[in-house]
C-alpha positions in Angstrom: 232.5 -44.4 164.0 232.4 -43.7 167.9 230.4 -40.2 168.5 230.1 -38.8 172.0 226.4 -38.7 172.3 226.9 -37.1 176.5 224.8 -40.3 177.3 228.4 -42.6 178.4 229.2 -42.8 182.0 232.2 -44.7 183.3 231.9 -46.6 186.8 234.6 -47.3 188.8 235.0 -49.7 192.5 237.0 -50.8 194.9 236.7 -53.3 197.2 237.7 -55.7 199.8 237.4 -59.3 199.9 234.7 -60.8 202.4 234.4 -63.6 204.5 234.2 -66.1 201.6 236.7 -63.9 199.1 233.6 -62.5 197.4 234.0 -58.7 196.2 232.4 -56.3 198.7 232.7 -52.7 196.8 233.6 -50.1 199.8 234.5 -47.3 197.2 232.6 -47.0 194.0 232.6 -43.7 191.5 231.0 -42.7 188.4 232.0 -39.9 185.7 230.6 -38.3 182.6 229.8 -35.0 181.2 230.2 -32.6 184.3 230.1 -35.8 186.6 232.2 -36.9 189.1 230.5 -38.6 192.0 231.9 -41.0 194.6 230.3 -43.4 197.0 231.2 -45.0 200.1 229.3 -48.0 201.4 229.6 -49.6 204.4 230.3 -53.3 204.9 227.5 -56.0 204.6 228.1 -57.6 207.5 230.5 -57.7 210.9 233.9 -59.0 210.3 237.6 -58.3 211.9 238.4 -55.0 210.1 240.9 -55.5 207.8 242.2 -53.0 204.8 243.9 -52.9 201.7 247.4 -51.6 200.9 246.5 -50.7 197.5 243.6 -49.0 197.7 243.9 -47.5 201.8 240.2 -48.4 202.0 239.1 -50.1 205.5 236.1 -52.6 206.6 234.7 -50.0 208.7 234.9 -47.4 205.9 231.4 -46.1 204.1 228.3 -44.6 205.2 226.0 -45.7 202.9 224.2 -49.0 203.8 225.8 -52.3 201.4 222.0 -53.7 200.9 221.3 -49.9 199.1 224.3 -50.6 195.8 222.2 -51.8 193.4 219.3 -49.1 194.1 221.8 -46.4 194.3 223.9 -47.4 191.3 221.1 -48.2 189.5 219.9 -44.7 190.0 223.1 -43.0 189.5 223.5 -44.6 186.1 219.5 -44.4 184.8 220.2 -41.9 182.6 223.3 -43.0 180.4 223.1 -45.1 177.4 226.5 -46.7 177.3 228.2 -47.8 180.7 231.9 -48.5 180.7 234.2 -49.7 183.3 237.8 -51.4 183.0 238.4 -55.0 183.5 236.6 -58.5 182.8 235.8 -59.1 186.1 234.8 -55.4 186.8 232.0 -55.6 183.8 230.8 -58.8 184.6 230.5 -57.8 188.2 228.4 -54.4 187.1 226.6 -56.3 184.7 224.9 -58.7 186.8 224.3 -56.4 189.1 222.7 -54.0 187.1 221.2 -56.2 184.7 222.5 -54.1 181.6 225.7 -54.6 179.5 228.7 -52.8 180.7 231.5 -51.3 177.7 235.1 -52.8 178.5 237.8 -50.6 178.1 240.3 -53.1 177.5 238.3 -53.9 174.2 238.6 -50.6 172.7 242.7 -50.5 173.3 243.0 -48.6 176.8 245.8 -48.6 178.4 246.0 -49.9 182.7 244.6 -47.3 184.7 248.3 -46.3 186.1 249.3 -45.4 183.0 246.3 -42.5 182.8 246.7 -39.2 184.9 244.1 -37.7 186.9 243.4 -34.4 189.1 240.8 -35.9 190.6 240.5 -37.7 194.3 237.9 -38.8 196.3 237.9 -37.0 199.8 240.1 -39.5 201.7 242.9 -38.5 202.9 245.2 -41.6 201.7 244.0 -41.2 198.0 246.5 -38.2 197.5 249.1 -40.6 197.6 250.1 -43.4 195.0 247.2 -45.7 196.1 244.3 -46.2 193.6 241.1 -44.6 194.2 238.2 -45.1 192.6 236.8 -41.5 192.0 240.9 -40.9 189.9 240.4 -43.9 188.0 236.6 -43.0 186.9 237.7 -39.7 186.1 241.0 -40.8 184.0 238.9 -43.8 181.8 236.3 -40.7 181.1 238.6 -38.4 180.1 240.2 -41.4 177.9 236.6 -42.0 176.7 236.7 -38.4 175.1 240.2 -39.0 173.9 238.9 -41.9 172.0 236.0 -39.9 170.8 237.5 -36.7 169.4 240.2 -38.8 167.7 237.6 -41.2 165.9 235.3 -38.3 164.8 238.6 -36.8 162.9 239.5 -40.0 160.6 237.5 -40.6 157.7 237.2 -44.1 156.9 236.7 -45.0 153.0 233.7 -46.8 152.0 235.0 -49.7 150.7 236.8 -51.7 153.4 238.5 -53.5 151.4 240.8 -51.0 149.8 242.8 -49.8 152.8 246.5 -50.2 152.8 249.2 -51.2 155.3 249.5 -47.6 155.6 246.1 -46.4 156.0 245.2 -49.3 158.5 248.6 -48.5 160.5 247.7 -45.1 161.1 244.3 -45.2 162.3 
């Protein structure tokens, strides 16, 4: 049965490809229980500044310095239990960096982040528009997160699992 305990945080990035095509997070967000908090980091090293289309973020964007993320997120997350994000890639990317095991969404049925709604934005100016921002997405896979929760806590499940019926299984 899935309980909201208040100790789940979602973490959300986006990023630019380096030099070498490696991720380099420029945007990253987390959300939970009265939580929305966004960070900008700056890039790692010099390179021709170059952007992204679908996310409006820039090389020159951020403020704080690359070489703090894993201190910072680290931090930002110490607290939570469960850590979720959305995406393969997006897990195994937190999870070696924060040497813990990160919750994918896509395991527990959730739908592509342009299918969820948000009020939220991060403070850029672009991110009011159609492009994806990290702080929205966080935000939406939270508010998902409680969706999932509240819905669960409502079904009771017989004892015996091996008595349910098309029906039963079908509307769960």
């Amino acid at each position: 049965m899935f309980i909201s305990t208040g100790m789940e945080v979602v973490i959300h990035y986006e990023f630019l490809k380096g030099s070498q095509g490696e991720i380099i997070i420029k945007e990253l967000s987390i959300a939970a229980i009265n939580v929305i908090h966004t960070l900008h980091f700056q890039s790692p090293y010099g390179m021709i500044p170059h952007g992204s289309a679908e996310n409006g973020l820039n090389w020159d964007d951020g403020h704080i310095p690359y070489k703090q993320l894993e201190t910072v997120l680290s931090e930002a997350v110490a607290g939570y239990a469960h850590l979720y994000s959305y995406g393969v890639s997006k897990c195994r990317f937190l999870s070696e960096l924060l040497a813990r095991p990160i919750l994918n969404f896509e395991d527990f049925g959730c739908p592509d982040r342009k299918k969820l709604k948000s009020r939220y934005n991060c403070f850029l100016p672009c991110h009011s528009y159609n492009i994806s921002c990290a702080t929205r997405n966080a935000h939406s896979f939270y508010k998902w997160l409680k969706y999932l929760f509240q819905t669960k806590s409502y079904v009771n499940c017989p004892q015996n699992m091996t008595r349910h019926t098309n029906m039963f299984v079908s509307a769960i």
